[in-house]
C-alpha positions in Angstrom: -20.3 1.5 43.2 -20.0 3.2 46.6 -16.7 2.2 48.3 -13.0 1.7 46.3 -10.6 3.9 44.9 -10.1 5.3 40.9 -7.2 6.8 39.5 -6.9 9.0 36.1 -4.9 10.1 33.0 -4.9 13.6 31.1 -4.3 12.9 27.7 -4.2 15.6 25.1 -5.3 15.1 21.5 -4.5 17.2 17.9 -6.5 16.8 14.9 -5.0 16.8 11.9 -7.1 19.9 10.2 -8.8 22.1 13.0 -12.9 21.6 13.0 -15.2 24.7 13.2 -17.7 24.6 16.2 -20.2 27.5 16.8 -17.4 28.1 19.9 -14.8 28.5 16.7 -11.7 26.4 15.8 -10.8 23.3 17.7 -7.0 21.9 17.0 -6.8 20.1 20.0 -8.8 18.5 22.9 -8.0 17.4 26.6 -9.4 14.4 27.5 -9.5 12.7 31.3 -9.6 9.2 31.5 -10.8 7.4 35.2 -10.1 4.3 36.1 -12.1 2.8 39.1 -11.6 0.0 41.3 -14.4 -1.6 43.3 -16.6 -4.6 44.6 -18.0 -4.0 41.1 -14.6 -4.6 40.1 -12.6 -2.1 37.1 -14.5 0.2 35.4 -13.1 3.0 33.1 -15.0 6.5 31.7 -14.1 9.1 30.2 -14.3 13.2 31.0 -14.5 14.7 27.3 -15.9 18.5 27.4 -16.4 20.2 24.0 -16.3 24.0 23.1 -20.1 25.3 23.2 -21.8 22.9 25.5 -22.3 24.0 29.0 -20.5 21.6 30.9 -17.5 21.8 33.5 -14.1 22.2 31.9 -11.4 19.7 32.1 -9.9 21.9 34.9 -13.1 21.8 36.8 -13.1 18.2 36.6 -9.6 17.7 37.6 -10.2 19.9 41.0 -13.1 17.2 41.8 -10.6 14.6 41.1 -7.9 15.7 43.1 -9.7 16.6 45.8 -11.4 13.4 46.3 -7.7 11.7 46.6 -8.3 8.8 45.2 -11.3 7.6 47.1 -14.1 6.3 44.8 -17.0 7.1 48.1 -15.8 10.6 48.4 -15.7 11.7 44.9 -19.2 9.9 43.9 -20.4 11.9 47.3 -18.8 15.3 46.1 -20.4 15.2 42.9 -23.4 14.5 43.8 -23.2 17.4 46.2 -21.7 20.0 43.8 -24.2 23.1 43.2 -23.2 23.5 39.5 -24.2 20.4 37.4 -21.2 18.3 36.0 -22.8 16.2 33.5 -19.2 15.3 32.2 -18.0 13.8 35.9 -21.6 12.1 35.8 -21.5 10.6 32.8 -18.2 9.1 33.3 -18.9 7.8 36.9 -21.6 6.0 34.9 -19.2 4.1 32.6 -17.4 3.3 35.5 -20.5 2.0 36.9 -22.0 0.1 33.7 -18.2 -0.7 32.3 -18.8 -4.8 32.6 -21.8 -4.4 30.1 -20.1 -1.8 28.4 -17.0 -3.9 27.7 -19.0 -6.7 26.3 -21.0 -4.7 23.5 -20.2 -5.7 20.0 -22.9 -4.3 18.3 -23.5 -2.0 15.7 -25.8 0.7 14.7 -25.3 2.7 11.2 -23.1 5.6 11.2 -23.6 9.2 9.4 -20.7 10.5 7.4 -18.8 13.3 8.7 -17.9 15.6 5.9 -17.1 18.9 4.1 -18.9 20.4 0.7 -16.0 18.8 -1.1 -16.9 16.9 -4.1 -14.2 14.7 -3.8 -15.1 13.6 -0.3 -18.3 13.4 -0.9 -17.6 10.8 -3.6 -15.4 9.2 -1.2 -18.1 8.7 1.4 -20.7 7.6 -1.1 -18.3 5.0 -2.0 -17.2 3.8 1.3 -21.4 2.8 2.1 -22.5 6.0 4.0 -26.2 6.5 3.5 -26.1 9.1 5.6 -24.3 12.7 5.7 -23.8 15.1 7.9 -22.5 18.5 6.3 -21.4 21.7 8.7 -22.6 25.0 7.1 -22.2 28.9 8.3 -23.6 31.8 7.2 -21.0 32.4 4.2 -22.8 28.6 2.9 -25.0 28.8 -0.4 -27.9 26.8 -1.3 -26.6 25.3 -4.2 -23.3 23.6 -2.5 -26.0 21.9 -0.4 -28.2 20.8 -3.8 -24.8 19.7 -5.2 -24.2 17.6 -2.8 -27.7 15.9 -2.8 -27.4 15.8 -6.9 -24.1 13.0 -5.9 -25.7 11.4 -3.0 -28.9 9.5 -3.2 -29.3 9.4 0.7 -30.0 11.2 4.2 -28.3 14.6 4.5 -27.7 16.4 8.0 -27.2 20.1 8.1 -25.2 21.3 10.9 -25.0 25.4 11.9 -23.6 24.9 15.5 -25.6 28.1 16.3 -23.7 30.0 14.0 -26.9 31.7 12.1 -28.7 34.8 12.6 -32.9 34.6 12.8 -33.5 35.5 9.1 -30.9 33.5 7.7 -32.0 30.5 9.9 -35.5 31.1 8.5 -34.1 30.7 4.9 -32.6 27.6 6.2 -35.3 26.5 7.7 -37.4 26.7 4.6 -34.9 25.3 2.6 -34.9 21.8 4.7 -38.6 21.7 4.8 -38.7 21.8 0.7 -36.0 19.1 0.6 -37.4 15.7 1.1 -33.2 14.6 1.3 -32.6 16.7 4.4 -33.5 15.2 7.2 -32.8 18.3 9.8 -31.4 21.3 10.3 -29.3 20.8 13.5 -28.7 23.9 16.1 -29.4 26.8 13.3 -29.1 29.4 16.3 -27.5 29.9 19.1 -27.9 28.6 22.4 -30.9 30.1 24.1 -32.5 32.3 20.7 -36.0 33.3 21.6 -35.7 32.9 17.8 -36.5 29.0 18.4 -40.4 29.9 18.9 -41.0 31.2 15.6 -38.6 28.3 14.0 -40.7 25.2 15.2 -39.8 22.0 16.1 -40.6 20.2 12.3 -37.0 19.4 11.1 -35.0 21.3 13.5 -32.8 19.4 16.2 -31.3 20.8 19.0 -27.5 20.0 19.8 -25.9 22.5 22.2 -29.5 23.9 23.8 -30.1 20.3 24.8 -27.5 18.5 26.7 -29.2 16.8 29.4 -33.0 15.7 29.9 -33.8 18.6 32.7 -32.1 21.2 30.6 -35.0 22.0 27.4 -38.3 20.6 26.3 -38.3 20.0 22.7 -40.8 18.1 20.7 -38.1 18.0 17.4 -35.6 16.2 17.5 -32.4 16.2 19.9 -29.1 15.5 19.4 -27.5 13.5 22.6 -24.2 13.4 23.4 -23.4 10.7 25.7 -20.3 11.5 27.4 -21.6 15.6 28.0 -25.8 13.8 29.0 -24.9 13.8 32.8 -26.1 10.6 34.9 -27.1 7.8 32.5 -29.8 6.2 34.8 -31.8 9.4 34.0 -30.8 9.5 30.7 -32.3 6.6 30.1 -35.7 6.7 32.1 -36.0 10.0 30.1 -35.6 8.7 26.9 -38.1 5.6 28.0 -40.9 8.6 28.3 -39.9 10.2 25.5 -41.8 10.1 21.8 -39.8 12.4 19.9 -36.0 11.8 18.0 -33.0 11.4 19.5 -30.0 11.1 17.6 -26.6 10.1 19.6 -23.8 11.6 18.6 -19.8 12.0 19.7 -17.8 14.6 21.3 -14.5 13.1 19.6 -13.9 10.6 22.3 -11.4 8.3 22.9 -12.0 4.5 22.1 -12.9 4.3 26.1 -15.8 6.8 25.7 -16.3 5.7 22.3 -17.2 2.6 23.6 -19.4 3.7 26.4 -21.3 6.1 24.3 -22.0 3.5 21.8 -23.0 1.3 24.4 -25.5 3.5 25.4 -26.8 4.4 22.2 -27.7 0.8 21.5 -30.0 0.7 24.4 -32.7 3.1 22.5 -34.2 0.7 20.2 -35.1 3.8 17.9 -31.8 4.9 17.9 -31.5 5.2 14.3 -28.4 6.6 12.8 -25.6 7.7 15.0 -23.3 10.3 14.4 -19.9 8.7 15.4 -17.6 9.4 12.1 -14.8 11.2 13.9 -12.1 8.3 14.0 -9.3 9.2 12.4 -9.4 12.7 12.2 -6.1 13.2 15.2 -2.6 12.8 14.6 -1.8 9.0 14.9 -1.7 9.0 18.9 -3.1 5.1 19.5 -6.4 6.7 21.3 -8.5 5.4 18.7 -9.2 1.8 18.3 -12.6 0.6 16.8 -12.9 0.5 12.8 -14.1 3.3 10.7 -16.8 2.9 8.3 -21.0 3.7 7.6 -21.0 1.3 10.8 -20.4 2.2 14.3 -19.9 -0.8 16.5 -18.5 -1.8 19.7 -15.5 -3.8 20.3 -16.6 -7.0 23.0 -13.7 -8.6 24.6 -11.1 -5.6 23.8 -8.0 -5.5 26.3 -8.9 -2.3 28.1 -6.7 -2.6 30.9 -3.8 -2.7 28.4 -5.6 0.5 26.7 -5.0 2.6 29.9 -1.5 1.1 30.2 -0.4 2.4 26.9 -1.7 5.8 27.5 0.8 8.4 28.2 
């Protein structure tokens, strides 16, 4: 894909409750959608920062986009120039690339459940065939919600601090995930960069905002990926080739463009295990979402795409 032209949309999304990041509360995202036109023929990605990851912003991303006026050369040439990373323009240039396989994926990979310490929606999710949860907790969260919940659900459970804990409370954590044959990690107990990492240890902690792309941390534990923030996904996936240890895939509350994509890629990893995609749904009825729900994530093969980017607005 090195001659052609692309064009884009800004779309701008609200979720129905806001959802507490490390970065704090998120009501609504901005999202970019490209569309490119080639010898490869149409392709279409998707530009999808999210509060605490390191990437550009969707304002960075827009001057890049501008600037290259519509040539598909000049802005592949410009990022690939730039002397700040954009893993967010990368990874979408490589839907663009990849979009003919991407379109044509239909598979499916199982799905954790995204979810409160409600006992209500916990039943709710048990019900609907999630075998595995993923529950967000903070420094104010007590042991015994987390035992509640694994006293309703005989499955996996995901904890989820999004660097929100201090060393000694991440070290009660940590203990507390160890002794718990239910919990299968601990994800991102502190914040980005904690020398307080060292003394943790890799055995049931994952990294989700200290990872981001290959280059950026070595990790034996387990990593959470997000596609559409992983940069170029050639490298991604020579990376992952080499690597032994876990990688869970998870979403940055995509559209169903990079929804698509990043499932895509997921299903290239045959250990890809359980994905954490469980975020459809969850913004005000705006037609931006279009694959089912469910304790299955799958792809949607044959899907009119070009009328997708017609109907956005």
């Amino acid at each position: 894909m090195t001659s052609g032209y692309f064009d884009f949309k800004r779309v701008r999304r609200r979720l129905r409750s806001p959802v507490t990041t490390g970065a704090g509360a998120v009501d609504s995202v901005d999202r970019v959608i490209l569309r490119t036109q080639s010898d490869q023929g149409t392709g279409y990605g998707e530009i999808a920062p999210w509060p605490g990851f390191p990437t550009e912003t969707v304002e960075q991303a827009l001057e890049f986009l501008r600037s290259a006026q519509g040539n598909l050369s000049h802005l592949i040439a410009a990022v690939d120039a730039s002397p700040a990373p954009l893993p967010c323009l990368s990874s979408t240039l490589s839907s663009c690339r990849l979009w003919e396989k991407i379109a044509s994926f239909g598979g499916t990979l199982p799905c954790a459940g995204l979810m409160t310490l409600s006992v209500m929606e916990t039943d709710a999710k048990v019900a609907a065939g999630f075998r595995t949860l993923k529950v967000k907790i903070s420094p104010e969260t007590s042991e015994e919600s987390i035992l509640g919940v694994l006293s309703r659900f005989p499955g996996r459970l995901r904890l989820d601090a999004n660097g929100s804990l201090d060393l000694q409370t991440a070290r009660r954590w940590t203990e507390f995930t160890r002794a718990q044959a239910q919990v299968e990690f601990l994800e991102q107990p502190l914040p980005v960069g904690h020398p307080g990492y060292a003394s943790l240890g890799p055995d049931k902690i994952a990294l989700d905002e200290s990872f981001l792309t290959p280059g950026g941390i070595d990790w034996s534990g387990t990593v959470v990926v997000k596609p559409l923030l992983a940069g170029d996904w050639d490298d991604l996936l020579a990376w992952r080739a080499t690597r032994t240890g876990t990688v869970v895939y998870s979403s940055c509350f995509e559209t169903a463009i990079g929804r698509q994509g990043a499932l895509w890629l997921a299903a290239q990893d045959p250990a890809a295990g359980t994905v954490g995609f469980d975020t459809l749904g969850r913004f005000e009825s705006d037609g931006r979402d279009r694959h089912p729900p469910g304790p299955t994530a799958g792809g949607l093969p044959g899907y009119d795409w070009a009328g997708f980017w017609h109907d956005l607005t």
